[in-house]
N, CA, C and O atoms as a GROMACS GRO file, in nm:
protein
  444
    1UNK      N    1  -0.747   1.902  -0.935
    1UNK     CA    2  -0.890   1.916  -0.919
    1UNK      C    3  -0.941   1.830  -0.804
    1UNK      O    4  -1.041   1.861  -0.739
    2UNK      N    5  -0.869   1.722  -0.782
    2UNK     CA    6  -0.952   1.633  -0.664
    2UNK      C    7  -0.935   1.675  -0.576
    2UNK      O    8  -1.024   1.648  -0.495
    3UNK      N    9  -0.798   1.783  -0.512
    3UNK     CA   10  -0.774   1.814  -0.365
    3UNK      C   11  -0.885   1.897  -0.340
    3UNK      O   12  -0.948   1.889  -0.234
    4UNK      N   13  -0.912   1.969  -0.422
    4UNK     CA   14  -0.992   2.055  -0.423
    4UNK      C   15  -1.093   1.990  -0.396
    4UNK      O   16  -1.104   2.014  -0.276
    5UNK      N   17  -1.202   1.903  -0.430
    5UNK     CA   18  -1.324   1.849  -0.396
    5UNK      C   19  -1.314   1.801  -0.311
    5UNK      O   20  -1.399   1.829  -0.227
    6UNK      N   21  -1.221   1.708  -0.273
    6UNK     CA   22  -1.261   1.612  -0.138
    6UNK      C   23  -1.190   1.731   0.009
    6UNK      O   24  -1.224   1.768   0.122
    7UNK      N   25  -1.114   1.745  -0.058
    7UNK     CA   26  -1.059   1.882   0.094
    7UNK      C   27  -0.905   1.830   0.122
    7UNK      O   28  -0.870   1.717   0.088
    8UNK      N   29  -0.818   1.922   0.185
    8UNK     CA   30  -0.691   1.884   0.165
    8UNK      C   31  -0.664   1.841   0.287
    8UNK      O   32  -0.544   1.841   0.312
    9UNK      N   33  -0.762   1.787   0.412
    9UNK     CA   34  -0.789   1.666   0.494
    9UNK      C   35  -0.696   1.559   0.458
    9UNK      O   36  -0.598   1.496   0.500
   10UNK      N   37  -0.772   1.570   0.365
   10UNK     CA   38  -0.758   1.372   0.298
   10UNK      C   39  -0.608   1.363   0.250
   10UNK      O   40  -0.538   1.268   0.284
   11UNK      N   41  -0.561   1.469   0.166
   11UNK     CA   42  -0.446   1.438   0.129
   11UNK      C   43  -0.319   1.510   0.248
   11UNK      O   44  -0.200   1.510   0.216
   12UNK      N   45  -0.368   1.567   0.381
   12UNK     CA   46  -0.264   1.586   0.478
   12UNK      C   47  -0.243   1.479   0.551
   12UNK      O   48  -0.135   1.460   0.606
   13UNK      N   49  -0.356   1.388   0.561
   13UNK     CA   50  -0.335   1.280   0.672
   13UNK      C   51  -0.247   1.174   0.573
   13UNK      O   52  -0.186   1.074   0.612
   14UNK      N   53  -0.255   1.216   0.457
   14UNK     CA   54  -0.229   1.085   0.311
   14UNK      C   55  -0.324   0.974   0.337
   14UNK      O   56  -0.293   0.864   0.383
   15UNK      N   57  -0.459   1.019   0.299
   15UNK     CA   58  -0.593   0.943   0.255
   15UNK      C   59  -0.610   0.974   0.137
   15UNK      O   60  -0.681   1.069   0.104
   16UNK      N   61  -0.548   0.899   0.057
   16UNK     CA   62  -0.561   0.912  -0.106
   16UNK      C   63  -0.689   0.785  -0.149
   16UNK      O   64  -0.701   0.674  -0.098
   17UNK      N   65  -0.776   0.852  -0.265
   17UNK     CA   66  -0.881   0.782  -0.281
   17UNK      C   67  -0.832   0.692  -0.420
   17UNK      O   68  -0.766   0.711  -0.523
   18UNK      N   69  -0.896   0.601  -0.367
   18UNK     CA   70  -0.842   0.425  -0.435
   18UNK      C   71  -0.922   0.416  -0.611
   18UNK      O   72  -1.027   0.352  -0.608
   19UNK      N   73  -0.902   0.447  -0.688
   19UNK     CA   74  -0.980   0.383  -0.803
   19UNK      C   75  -1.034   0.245  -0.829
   19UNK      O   76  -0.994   0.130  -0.847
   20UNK      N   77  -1.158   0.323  -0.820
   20UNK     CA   78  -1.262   0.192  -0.833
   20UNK      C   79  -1.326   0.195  -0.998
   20UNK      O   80  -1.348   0.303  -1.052
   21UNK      N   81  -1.351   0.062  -1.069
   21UNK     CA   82  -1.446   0.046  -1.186
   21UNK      C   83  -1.588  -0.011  -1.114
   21UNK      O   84  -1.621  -0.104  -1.040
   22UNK      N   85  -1.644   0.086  -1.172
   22UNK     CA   86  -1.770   0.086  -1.126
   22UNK      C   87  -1.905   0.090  -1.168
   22UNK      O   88  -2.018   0.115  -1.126
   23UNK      N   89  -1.816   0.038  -1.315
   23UNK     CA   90  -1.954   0.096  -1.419
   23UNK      C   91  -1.927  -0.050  -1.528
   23UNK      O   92  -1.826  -0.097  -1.581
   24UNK      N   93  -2.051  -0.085  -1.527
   24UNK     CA   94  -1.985  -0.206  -1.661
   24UNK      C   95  -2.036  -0.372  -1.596
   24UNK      O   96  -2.014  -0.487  -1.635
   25UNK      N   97  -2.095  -0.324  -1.506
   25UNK     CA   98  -2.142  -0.473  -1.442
   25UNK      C   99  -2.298  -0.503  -1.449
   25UNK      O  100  -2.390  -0.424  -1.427
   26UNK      N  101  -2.307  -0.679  -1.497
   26UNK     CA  102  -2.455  -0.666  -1.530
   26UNK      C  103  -2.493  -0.738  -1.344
   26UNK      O  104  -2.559  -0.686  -1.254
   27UNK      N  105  -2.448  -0.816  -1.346
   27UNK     CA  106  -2.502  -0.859  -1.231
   27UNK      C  107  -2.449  -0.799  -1.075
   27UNK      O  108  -2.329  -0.796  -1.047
   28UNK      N  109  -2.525  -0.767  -1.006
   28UNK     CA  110  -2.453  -0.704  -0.851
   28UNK      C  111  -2.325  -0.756  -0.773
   28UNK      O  112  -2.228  -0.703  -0.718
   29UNK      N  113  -2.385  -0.922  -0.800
   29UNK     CA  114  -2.295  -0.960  -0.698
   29UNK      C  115  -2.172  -0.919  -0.734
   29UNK      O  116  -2.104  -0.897  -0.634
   30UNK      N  117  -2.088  -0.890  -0.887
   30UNK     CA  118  -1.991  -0.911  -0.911
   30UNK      C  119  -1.965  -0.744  -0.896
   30UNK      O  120  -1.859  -0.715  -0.951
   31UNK      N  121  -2.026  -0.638  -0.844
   31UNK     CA  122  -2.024  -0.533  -0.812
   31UNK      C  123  -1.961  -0.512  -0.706
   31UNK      O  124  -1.843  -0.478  -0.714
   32UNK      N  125  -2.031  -0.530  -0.564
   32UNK     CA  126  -2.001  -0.645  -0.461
   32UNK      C  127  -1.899  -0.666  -0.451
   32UNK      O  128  -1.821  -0.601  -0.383
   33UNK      N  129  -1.860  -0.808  -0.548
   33UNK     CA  130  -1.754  -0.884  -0.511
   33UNK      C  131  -1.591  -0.755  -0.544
   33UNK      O  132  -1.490  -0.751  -0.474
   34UNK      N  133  -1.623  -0.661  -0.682
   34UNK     CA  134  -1.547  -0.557  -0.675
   34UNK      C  135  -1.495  -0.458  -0.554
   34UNK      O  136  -1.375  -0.438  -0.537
   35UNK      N  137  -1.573  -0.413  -0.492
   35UNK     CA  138  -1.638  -0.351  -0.372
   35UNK      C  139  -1.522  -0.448  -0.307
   35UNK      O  140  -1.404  -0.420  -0.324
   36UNK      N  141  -1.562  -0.561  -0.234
   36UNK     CA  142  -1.514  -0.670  -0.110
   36UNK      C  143  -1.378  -0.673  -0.106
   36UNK      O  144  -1.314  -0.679  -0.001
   37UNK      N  145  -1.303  -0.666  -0.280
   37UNK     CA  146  -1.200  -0.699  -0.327
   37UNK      C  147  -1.045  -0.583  -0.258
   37UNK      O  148  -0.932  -0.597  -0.210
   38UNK      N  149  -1.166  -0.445  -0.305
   38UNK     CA  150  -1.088  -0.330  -0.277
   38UNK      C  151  -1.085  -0.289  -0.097
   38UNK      O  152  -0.996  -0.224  -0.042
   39UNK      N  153  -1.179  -0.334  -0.046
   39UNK     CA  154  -1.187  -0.265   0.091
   39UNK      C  155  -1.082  -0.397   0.160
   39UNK      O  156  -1.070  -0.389   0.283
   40UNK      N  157  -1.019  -0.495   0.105
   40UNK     CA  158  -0.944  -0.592   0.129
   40UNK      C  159  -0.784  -0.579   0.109
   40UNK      O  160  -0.694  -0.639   0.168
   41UNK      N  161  -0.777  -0.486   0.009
   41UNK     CA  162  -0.673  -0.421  -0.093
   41UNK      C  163  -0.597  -0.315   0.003
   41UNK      O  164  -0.655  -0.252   0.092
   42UNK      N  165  -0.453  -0.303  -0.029
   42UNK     CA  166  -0.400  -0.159   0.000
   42UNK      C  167  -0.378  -0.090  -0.174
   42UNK      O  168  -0.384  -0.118  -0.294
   43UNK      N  169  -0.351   0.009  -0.081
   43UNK     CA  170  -0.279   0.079  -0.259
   43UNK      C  171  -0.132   0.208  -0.247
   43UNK      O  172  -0.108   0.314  -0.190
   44UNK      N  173  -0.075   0.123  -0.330
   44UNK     CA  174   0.062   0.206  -0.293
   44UNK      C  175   0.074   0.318  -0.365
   44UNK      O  176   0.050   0.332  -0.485
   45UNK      N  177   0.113   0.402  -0.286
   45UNK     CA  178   0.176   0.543  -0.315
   45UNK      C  179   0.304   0.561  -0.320
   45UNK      O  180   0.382   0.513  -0.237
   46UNK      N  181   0.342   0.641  -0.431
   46UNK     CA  182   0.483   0.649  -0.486
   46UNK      C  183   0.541   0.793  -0.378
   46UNK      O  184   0.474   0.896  -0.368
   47UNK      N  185   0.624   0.781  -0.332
   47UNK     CA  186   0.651   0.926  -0.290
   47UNK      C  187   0.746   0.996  -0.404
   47UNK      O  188   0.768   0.964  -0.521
   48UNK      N  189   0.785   1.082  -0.339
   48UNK     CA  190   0.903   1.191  -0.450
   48UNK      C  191   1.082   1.121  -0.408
   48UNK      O  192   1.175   1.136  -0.488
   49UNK      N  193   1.096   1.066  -0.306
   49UNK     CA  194   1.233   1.082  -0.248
   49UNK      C  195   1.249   0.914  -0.274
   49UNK      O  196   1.151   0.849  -0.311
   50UNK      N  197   1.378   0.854  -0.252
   50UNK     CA  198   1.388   0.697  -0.237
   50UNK      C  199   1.321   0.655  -0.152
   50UNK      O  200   1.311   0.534  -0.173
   51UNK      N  201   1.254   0.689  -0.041
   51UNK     CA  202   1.204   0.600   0.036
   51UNK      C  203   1.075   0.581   0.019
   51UNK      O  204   1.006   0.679  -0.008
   52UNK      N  205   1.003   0.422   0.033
   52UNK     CA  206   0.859   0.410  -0.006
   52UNK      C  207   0.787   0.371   0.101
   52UNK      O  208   0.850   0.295   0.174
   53UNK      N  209   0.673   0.397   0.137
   53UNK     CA  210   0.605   0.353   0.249
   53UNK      C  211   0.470   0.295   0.182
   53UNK      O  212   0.405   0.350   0.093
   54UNK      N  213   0.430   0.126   0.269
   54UNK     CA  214   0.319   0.075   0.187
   54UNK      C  215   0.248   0.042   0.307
   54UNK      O  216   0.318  -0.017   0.390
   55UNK      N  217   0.121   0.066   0.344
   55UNK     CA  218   0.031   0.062   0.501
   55UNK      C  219  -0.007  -0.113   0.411
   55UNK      O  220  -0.017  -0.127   0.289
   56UNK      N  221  -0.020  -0.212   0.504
   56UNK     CA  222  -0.028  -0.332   0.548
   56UNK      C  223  -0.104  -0.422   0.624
   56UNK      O  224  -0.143  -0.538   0.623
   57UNK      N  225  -0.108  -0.281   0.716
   57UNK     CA  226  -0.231  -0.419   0.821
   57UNK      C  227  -0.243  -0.259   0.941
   57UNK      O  228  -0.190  -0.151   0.912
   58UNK      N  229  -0.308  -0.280   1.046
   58UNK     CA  230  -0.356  -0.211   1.170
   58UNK      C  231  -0.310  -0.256   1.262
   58UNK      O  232  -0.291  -0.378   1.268
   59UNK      N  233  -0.271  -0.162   1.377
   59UNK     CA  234  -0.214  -0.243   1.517
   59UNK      C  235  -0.338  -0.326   1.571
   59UNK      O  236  -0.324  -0.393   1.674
   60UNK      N  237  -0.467  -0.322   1.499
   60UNK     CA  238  -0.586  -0.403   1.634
   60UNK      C  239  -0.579  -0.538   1.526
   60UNK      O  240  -0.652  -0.635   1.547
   61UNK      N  241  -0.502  -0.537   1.432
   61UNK     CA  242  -0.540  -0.656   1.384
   61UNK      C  243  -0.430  -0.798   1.442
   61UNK      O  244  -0.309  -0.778   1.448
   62UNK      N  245  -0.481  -0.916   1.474
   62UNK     CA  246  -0.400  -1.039   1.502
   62UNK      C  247  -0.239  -1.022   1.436
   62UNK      O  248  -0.224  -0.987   1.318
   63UNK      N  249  -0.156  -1.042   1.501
   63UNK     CA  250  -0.016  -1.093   1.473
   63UNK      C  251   0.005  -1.132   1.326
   63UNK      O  252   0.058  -1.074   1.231
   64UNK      N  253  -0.069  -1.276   1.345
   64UNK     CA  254  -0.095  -1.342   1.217
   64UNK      C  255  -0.112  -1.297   1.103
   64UNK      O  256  -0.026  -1.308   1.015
   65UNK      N  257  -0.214  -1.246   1.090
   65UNK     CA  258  -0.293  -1.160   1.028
   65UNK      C  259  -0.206  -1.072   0.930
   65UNK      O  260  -0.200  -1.096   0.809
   66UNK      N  261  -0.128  -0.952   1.000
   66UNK     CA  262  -0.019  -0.882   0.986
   66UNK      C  263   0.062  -0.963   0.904
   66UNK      O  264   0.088  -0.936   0.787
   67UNK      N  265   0.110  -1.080   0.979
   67UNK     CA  266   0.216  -1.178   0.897
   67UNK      C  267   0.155  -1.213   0.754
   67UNK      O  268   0.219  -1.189   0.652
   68UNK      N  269   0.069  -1.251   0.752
   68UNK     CA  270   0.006  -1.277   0.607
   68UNK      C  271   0.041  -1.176   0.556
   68UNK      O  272   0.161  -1.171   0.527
   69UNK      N  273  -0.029  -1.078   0.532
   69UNK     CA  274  -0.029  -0.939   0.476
   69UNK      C  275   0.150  -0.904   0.422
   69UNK      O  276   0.180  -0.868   0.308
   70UNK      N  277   0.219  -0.919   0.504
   70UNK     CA  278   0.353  -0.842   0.475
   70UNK      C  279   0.417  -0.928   0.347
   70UNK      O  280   0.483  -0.876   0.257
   71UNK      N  281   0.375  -1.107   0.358
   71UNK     CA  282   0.393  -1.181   0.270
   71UNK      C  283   0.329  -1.214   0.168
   71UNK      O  284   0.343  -1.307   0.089
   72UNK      N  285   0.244  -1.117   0.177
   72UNK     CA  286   0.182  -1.140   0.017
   72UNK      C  287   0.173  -1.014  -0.042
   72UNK      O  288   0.127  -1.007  -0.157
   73UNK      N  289   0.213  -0.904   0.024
   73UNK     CA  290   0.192  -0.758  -0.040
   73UNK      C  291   0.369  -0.676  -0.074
   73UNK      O  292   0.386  -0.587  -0.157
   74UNK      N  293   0.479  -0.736   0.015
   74UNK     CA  294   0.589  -0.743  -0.005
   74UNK      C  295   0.621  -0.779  -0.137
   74UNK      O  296   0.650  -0.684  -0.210
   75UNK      N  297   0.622  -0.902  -0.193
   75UNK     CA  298   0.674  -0.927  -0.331
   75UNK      C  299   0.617  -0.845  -0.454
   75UNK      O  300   0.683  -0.826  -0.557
   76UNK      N  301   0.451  -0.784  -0.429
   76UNK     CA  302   0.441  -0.723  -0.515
   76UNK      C  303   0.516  -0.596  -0.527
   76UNK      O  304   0.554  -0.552  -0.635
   77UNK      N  305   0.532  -0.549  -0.433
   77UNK     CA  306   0.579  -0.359  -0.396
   77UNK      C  307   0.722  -0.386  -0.453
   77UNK      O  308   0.769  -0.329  -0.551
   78UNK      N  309   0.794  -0.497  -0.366
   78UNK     CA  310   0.959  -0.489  -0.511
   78UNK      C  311   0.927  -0.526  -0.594
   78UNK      O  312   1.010  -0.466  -0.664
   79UNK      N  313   0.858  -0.592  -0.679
   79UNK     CA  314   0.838  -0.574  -0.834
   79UNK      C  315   0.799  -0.449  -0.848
   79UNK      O  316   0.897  -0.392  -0.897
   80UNK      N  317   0.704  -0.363  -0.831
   80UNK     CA  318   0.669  -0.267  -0.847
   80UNK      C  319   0.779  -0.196  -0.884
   80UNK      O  320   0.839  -0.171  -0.989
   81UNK      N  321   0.791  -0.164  -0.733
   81UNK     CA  322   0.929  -0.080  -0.741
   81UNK      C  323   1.061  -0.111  -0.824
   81UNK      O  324   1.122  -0.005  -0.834
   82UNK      N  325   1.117  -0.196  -0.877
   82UNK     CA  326   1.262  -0.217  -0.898
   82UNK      C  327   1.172  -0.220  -1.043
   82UNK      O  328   1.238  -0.137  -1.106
   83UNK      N  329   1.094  -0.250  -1.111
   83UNK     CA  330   1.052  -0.265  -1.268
   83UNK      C  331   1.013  -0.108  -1.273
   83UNK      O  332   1.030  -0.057  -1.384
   84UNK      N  333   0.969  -0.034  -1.184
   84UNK     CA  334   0.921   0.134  -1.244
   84UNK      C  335   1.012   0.228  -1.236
   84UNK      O  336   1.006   0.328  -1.307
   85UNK      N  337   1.094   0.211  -1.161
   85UNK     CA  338   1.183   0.306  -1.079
   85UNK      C  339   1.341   0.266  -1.192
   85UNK      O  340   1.418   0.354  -1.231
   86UNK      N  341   1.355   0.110  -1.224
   86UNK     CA  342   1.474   0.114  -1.261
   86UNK      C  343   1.613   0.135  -1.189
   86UNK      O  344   1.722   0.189  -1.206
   87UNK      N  345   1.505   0.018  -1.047
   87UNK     CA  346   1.577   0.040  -0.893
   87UNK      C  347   1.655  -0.140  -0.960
   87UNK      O  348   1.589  -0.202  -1.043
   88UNK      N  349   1.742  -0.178  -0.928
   88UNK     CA  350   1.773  -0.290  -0.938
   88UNK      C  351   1.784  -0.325  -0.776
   88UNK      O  352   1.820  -0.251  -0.684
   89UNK      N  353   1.731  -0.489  -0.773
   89UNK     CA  354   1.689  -0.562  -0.673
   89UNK      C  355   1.833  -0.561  -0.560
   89UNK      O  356   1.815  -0.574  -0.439
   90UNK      N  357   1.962  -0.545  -0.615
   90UNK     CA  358   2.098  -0.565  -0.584
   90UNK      C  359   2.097  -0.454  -0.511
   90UNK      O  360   2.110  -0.468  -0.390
   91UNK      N  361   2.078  -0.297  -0.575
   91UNK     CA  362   2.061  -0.163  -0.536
   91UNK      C  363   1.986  -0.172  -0.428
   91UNK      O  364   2.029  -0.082  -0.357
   92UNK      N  365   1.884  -0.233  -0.360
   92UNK     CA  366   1.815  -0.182  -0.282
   92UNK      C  367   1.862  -0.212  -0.146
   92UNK      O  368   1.919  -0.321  -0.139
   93UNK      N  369   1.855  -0.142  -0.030
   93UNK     CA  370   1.943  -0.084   0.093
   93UNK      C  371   1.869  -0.164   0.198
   93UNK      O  372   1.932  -0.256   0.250
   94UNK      N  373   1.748  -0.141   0.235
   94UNK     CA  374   1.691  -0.198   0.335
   94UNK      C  375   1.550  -0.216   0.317
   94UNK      O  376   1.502  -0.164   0.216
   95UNK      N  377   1.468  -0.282   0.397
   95UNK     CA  378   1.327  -0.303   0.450
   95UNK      C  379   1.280  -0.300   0.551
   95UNK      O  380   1.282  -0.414   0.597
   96UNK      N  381   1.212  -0.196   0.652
   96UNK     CA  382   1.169  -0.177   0.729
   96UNK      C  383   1.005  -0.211   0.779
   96UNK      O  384   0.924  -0.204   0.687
   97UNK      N  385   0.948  -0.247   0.914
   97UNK     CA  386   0.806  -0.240   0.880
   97UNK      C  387   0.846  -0.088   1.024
   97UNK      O  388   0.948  -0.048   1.081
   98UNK      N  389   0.682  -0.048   1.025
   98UNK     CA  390   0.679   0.083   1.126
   98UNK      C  391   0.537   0.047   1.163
   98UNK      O  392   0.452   0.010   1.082
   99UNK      N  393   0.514   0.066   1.322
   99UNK     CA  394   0.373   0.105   1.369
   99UNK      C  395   0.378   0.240   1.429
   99UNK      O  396   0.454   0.295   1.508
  100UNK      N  397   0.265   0.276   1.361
  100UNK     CA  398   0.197   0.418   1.380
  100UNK      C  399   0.348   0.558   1.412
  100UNK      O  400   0.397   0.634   1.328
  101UNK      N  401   0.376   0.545   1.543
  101UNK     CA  402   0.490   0.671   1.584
  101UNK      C  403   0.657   0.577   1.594
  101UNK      O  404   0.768   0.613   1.556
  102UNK      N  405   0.626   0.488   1.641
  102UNK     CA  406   0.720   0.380   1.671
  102UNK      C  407   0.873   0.412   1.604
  102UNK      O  408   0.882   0.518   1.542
  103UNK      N  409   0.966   0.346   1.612
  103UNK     CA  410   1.122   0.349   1.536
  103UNK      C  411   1.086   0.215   1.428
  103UNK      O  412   0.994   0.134   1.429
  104UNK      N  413   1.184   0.228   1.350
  104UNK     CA  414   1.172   0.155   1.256
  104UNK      C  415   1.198   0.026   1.298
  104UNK      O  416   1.252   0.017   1.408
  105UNK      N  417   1.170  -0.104   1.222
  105UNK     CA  418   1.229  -0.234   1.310
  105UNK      C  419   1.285  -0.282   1.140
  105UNK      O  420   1.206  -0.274   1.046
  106UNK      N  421   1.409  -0.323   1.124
  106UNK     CA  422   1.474  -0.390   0.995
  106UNK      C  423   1.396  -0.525   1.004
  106UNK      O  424   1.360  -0.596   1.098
  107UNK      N  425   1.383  -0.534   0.861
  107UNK     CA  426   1.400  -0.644   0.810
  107UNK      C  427   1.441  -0.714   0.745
  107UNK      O  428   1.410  -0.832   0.761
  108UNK      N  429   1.529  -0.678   0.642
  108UNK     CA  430   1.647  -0.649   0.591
  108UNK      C  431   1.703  -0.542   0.578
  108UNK      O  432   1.638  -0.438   0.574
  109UNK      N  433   1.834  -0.544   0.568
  109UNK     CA  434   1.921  -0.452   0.556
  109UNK      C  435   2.053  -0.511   0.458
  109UNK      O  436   2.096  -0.625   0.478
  110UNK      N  437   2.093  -0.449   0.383
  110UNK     CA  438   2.196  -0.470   0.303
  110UNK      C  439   2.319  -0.375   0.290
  110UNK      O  440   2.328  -0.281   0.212
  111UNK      N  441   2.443  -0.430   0.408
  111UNK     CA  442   2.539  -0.340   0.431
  111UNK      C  443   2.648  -0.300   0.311
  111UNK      O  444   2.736  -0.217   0.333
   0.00000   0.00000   0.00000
């Protein structure tokens, strides 16, 4: 039902819409602060095949910036992954990051 409403735009480019709670707040700010939390947030998508892709940061954003991001959103995605999947941490092959068209660059690899 959702492809259908929002248009299949959104889900060709893979612009999947983020669940928000949005109902249940007495005061704004903490509406807001919900709001601030998520537009701060990524959200991972599971694909169908072994390989997972998790967006991180933008090429206009600082180096730094990026670096933060990979280290604090990395540890969650292998938990994620190796506790849902029933991927064990040993099992897993490699880590790649990618910008936009680019080749892959390792970041680990496990021969």
């Amino acid at each position: 039902m959702l492809p259908e409403c929002l248009g299949k735009e959104f889900y060709a480019k893979k612009k999947y819409p983020c669940p928000l709670k949005l109902h249940g707040f007495t005061d704004p700010k903490d509406l807001q602060k919900q709001l601030n939390n998520a537009s701060k947030a990524t959200y991972f998508m599971q694909g169908n095949g072994p390989n997972y892709s998790l967006r991180i940061g933008k090429a206009s954003q600082e180096a730094n910036n990026i670096a933060e991001n990979i280290e604090q959103a990395l540890p969650f995605a292998l938990a994620y992954v190796c506790a849902h999947d029933e991927i064990k941490f040993s099992s897993l092959q490699s880590i790649s990051l990618k910008v936009g068209e680019s080749p892959e660059l390792p970041i680990f690899n496990q021969l």
